[in-house]
N, C-alpha and C positions, 0 to 999 in steps of 0.2 A: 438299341441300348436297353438292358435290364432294367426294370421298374427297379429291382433293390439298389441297383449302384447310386441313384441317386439319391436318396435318402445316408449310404452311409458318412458320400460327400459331404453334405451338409454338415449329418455329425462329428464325424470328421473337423471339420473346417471349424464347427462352437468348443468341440474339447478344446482344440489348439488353441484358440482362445483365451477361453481358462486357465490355460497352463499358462501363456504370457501374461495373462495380468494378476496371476498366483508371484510369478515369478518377479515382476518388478513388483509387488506388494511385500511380498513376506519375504523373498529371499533364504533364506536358510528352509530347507526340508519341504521343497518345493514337491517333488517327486511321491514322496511317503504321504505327503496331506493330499494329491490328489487321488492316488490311488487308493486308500484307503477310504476318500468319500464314494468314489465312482466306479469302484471295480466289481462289486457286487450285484449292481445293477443291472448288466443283461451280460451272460454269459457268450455272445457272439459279438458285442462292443469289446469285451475284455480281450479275447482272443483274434479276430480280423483288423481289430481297428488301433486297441491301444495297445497292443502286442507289436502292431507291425509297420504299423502306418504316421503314428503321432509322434512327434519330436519333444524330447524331452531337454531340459537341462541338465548340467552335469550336476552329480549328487555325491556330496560331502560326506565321507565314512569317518569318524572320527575316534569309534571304538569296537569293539567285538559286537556289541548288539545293533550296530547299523549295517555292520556285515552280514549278519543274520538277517535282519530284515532286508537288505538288497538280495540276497541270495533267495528268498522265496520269493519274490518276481522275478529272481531270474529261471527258478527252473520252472515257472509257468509260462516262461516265453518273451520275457523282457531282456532282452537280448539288445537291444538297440538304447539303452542308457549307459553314459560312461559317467565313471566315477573317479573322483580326488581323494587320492588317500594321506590323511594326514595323519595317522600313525606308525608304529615301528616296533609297537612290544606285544606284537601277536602269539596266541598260542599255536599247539602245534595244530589245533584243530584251524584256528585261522588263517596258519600257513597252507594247509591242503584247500581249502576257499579258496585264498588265494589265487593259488597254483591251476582253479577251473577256469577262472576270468581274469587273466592277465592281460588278453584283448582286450578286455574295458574299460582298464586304467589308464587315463588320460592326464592326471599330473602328479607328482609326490612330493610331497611337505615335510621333511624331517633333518634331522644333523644325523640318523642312527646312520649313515652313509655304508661306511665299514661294513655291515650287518647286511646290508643289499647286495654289496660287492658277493659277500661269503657266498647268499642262496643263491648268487648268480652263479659262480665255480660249483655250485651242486646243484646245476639241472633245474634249478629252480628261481627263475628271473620275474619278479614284478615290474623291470626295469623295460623290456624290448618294446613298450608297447607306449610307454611313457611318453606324452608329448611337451609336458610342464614339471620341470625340477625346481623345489627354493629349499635350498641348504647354505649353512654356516660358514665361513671363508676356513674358518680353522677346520674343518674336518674334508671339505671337498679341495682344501691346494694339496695335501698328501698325497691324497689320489690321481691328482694331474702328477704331480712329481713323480711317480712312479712310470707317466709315461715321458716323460721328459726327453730321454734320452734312445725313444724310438721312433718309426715312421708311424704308425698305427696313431690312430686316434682315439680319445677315449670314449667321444661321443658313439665312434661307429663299432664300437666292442661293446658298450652298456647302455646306450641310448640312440639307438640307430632310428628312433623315429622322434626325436627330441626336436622341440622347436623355441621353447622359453626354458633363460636358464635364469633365474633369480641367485644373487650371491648375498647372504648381509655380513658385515664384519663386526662382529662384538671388540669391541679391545680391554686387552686385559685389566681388572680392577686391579691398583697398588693395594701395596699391602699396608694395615698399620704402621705407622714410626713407630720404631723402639724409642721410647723417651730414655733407656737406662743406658742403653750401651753408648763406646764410642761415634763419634761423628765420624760420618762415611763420607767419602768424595761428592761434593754436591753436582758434579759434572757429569758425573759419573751416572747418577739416582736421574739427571738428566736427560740422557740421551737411553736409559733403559723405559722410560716413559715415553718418550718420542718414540720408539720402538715398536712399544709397543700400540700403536696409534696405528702405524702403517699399515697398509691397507693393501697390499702390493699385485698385482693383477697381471703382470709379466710372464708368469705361469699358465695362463689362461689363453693357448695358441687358437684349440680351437673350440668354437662355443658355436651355439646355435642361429636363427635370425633375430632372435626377440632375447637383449640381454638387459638386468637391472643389478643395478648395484647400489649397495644402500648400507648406512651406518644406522645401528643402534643408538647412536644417542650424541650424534653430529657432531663427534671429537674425531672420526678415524682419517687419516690422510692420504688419500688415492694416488698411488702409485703404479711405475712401470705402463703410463699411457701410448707409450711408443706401440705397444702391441696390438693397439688399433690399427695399427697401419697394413697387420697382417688378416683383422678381420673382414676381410674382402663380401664375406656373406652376409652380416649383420646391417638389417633395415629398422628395429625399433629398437633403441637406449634410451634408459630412461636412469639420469645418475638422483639420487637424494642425501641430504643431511653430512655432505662427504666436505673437506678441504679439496678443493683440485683448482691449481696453484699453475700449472703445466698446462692445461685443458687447453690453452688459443694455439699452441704451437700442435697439440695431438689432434683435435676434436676433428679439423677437416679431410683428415686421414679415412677416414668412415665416410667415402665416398657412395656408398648403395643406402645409406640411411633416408629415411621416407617419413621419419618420426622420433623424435626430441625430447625428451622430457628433463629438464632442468629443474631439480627443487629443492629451493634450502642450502643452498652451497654456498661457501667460504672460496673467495681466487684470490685473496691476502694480496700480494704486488700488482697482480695479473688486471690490467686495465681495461676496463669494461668494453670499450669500441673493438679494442683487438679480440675480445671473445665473439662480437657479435658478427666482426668479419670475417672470421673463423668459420661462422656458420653461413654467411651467407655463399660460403663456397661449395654449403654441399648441394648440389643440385638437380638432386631427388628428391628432396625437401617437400612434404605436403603437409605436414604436421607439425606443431612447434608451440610448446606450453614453457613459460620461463615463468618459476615462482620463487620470491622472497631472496633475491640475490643478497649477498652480505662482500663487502671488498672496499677497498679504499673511491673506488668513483661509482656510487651506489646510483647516482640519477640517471635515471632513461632519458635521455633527448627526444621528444618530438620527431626529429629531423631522422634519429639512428631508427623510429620506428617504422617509418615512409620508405627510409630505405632497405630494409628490411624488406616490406612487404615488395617493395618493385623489383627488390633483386632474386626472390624466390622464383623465381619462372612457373614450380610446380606447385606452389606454398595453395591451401586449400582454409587451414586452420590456423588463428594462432588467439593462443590466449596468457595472457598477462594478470597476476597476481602478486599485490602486496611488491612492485617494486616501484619505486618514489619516484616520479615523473615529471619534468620540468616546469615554470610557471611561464617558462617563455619561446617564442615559438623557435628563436635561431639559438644556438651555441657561441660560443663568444669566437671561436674560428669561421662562424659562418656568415659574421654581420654582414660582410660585402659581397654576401652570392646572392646571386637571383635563388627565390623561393621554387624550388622543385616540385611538380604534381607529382604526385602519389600516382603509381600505372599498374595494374595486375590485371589480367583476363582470367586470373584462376581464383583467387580469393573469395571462400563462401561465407565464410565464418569468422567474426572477431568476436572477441571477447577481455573486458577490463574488470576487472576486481579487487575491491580494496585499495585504489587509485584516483588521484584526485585530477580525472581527465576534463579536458575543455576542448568541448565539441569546434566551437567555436577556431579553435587552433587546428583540428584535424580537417574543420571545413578549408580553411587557408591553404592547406596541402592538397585540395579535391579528390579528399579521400571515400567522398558519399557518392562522387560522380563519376569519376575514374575509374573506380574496382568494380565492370563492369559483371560481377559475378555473385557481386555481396551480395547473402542473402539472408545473415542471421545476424547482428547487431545485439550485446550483450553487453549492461553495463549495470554490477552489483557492489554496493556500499561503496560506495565512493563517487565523489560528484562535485567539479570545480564548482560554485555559487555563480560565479561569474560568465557561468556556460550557459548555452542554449541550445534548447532542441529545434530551435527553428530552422537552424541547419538540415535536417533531417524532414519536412516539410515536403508534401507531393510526392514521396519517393517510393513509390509502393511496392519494388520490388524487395525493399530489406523491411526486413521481419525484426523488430525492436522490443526489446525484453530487459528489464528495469527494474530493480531490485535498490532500496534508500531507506535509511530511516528520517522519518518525517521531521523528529525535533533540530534535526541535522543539518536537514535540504528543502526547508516547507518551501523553496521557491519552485524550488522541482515539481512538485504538487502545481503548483499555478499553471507550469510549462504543461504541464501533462493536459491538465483540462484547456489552456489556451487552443493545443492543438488540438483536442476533441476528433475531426473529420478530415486531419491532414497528414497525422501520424499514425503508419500504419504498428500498431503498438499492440502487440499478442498475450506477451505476457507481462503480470502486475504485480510486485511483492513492496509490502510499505508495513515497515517497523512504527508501535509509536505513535501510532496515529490516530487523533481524537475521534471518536465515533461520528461525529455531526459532520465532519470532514472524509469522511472512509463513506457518508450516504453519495456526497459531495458526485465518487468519481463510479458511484454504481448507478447514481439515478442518468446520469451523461449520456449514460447507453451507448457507450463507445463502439463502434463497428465492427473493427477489428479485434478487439479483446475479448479472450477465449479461458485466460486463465489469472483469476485475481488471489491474492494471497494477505491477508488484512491483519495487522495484529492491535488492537486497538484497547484504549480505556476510557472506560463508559463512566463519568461523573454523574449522572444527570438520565434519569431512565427513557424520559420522551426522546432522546439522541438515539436508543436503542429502537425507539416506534417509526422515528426518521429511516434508520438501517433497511427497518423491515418494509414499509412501502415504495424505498428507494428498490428492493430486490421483486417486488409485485410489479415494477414497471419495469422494469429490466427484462432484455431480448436476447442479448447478446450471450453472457458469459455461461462458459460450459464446467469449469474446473475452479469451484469454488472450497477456501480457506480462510475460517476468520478464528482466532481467540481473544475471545475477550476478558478483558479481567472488571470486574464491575461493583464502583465502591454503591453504587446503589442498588438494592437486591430487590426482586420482581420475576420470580421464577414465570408467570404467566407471558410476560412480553417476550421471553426468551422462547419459551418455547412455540408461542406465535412465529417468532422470527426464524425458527428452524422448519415449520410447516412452510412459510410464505418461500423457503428456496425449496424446499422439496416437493412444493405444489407444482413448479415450473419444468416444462417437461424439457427447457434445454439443459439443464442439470443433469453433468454425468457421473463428476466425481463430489463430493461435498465431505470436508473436515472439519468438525463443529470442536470447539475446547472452550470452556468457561467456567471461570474460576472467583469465588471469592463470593458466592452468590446464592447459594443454597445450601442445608445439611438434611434435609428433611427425606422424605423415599422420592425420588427422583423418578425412580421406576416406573411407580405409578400416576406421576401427572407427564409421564411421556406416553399414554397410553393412546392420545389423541393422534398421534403420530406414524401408528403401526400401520394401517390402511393406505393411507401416501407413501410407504416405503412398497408395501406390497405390490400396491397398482401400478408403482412409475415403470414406464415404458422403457426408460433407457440408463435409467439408474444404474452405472456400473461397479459404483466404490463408497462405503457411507462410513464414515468413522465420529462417534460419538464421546465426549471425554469431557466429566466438572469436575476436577480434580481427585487429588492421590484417593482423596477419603470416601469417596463419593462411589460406591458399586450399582453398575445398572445393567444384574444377568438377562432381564429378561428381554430389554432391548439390543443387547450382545447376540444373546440367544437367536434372535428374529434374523439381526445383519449376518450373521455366521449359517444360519440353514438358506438365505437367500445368495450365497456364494458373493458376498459384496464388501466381508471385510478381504 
């Protein structure tokens, strides 16, 4: 093997890096910020390595000058980035662009529909390479209508490599009343507003694997669901903010579905259990998020959510948000049945949000010992008082991650430390919580805890001196976030306390925000601090913030050339 190949490995393998934790950091203009810091640097990095070998994320075009700038990477040989185009009012210069990388367009974002059709009939197609369509109900149903009444498809004439088709449905605004004229059929002014709501999807034979359907502004009412029956290919739905009223009688129809997403919907008549045995029918199921239901029998049963998980054969995820969940463990049709175990061999992930769940009742189901697969255990704002985690006690193979506000649930707080060395508890996020209590669950040195999230208020500055020698003893946590707001002001202990975590070499990521607590140059009494940032070993994320008012370039400056914000 050549001495060179292994050195480009390497760098190889640190750019990529770079680019994913660019990429879950900043999100937007991932692509343009790293090349622009690191393309100048060696002229055979640029051209063997990041020409041909690094994987990028897809990169967001969103006007003429982002096209310009992807087009000089591309004809230096970036050829292996695809891009989202979310525009439509291009010149002609950026329709000849266009026209060179059509290959790289991987999704399109517009209502100008009509306009794509036209460059398509002229030889000129942004479309054939397209894997991701989101357009308007009102301008892509003409388009299907036009093929209505043929065998052809529209996908396999304009988007033959299509795999997500996003639809949303605006519904028409009324118009003002006329206060002056006569009065019009009120029945009438009726049923042109019902009209205009519908949402009708009947025209929609054929669509890709990945379909979403989605209201502007959770008045529009979903119709013509029968036509699922005919999408025999489609594995991810995901409906939001719609009425669908019909769903229990269509939704099992969508027998290849692998993936669910329910959010924000209206089933008016449509009774809750019948929706849920609807689904339990489809049984490719590994996915399944149900948020913020709205209908005449709004409570989760316990009992509908055990059965649920035993009847998915495939089910892998499911997460629950924001739907009201019973206080009791049977149904009033259930009092004289024997209490059912909970059974899944596939189940890795739950997750509860916004729900006032009770451990306690999901133990009664042997749901922590049964689902011989769990492995992720997730439970954010919301927390019966009357629960307990000692349910949860010994079980090391589920990974428990806990998200509460403190004024809320301080019992929870007690459960958390009670269990100390018996829960195995990864992640930590606590609203609201007094600083002398927030040293409380850092000095514990909990084992398993890798990621704390702290929002606290500091009355009292020694509670802030408690914080800081609670984190000088501390072993454990890697992915530290605290704000504090602090009616007593003490810039020197703070900044103490920002050294004592950045001194500690199991620190990777660290979020510091504090507010309420100095105006003075900040800048400069951080300067103690520049050294522990430079030296740490493993330091890989540092974000610094004392509020709106408070500018601090030249600690910016330091975290920004260190590749860390």
């Amino acid at each position: 093997m050549s001495n060179s190949i292994i050195p480009n490995i390497l760098i190889r393998q640190i750019f990529q890096y770079i680019i994913h934790q660019l990429n879950i950091n900043e999100k937007d203009d991932v692509v343009f910020k790293f090349l622009k810091r690191y393309y100048l640097i060696s002229k055979q990095w640029s051209l063997q390595i990041f020409a041909k070998t690094l994987i990028y994320p897809k990169l967001t075009i969103k006007n003429s000058k982002d096209l310009n700038q992807y087009m000089c990477f591309y004809r230096l040989g970036f050829t292996n980035i695809k891009i989202k185009l979310k525009y439509f009012s291009y010149t002609n210069i950026d329709r000849h662009l266009l026209s060179m990388i059509t290959g790289q367009i991987h999704s399109i974002k517009d209502d100008a529909i009509p306009q794509t059709l036209l460059d398509g009939k002229k030889k000129f197609s942004i479309n054939q390479f397209a894997q991701s369509i989101h357009f308007n109900h009102k301008t892509l149903y003409p388009v299907y209508l036009n093929f209505r009444e043929t065998k052809q498809s529209i996908l396999s004439k304009y988007w033959p490599n299509l795999k997500s088709l996003k639809i949303t449905h605006e519904p028409e605004e009324p118009y003002p009343e006329d206060s002056g004229g006569e009065d019009d059929d009120d029945d009438d002014d009726d049923d042109d507003e019902d009209k205009d709501n519908d949402f009708d999807i009947i025209i929609y034979k054929h669509v890709p694997n990945k379909v979403s359907l989605v209201s502007d502004n959770g008045e529009s009412v979903l119709l013509g669901m029968e036509i699922w029956s005919k999408w025999k290919n489609v594995t991810v739905l995901k409906l939001q903010d719609l009425n669908v009223e019909e769903i229990d009688v269509n939704l099992s129809n969508l027998k290849s579905l692998t993936k669910l997403t329910l959010k924000r919907l209206i089933y008016g008549c449509t009774e809750f259990d019948k929706i849920l045995d609807s689904i339990i029918q489809l049984e490719e199921l590994d996915k399944f998020t149900l948020a913020s239901f709205e209908g005449n029998t709004t409570t989760l049963l316990y009992s509908q959510v055990v059965n649920l998980i035993s009847s998915l054969k495939k089910i892998r995820s499911i997460s629950m948000i924001s739907v009201p969940i019973a206080t009791v463990v049977y149904s009033t049709l259930d009092d004289e049945k024997e209490l059912e175990k909970t059974s899944s061999e596939t189940l890795e992930k739950l997750k509860f949000k916004d729900m006032f769940v009770d451990c306690s009742i999901l133990n009664s189901y042997s749901l922590f010992t049964e689902c011989k697969a769990l492995k992720y255990l997730r439970f954010e704002d919301g927390w019966n008082d009357t629960s307990s985690l000692k349910y949860l006690y010994d079980i090391p193979t589920i990974q428990l991650s806990i998200k509460f506000n403190y004024n809320a649930h301080a019992s929870m707080f007690k459960e958390i430390l009670l269990g100390q060395n018996r829960l195995n508890l990864t992640n930590l996020v606590i609203n609201d919580i007094p600083t002398e209590n927030a040293s409380e669950i850092v000095q514990c040195n909990y084992q398993s805890l890798k990621l704390l999230n702290l929002q606290t208020l500091c009355y009292n500055v020694e509670y802030v001196k408690l914080l800081l020698n609670s984190f000088q003893s501390n072993k454990t946590l890697q992915n530290i976030s605290i704000s504090i707001r602090s009616v007593s002001a003490d810039f020197d202990v703070i900044k103490d306390l920002i050294l004592s975590i950045l001194s500690r070499h199991q620190t990777t990521t660290f979020n510091f925000e504090c507010y309420d607590l100095y105006k003075g140059n900040v800048d400069m009494l951080l300067a103690p601090i520049h050294n522990p940032i430079k030296n740490h070993p493993y330091l890989q994320k540092l974000k610094l913030s004392f509020g709106g008012q408070i500018k601090t370039p030249i600690i910016n400056k330091l975290i920004k050339s260190l590749n860390l914000d």
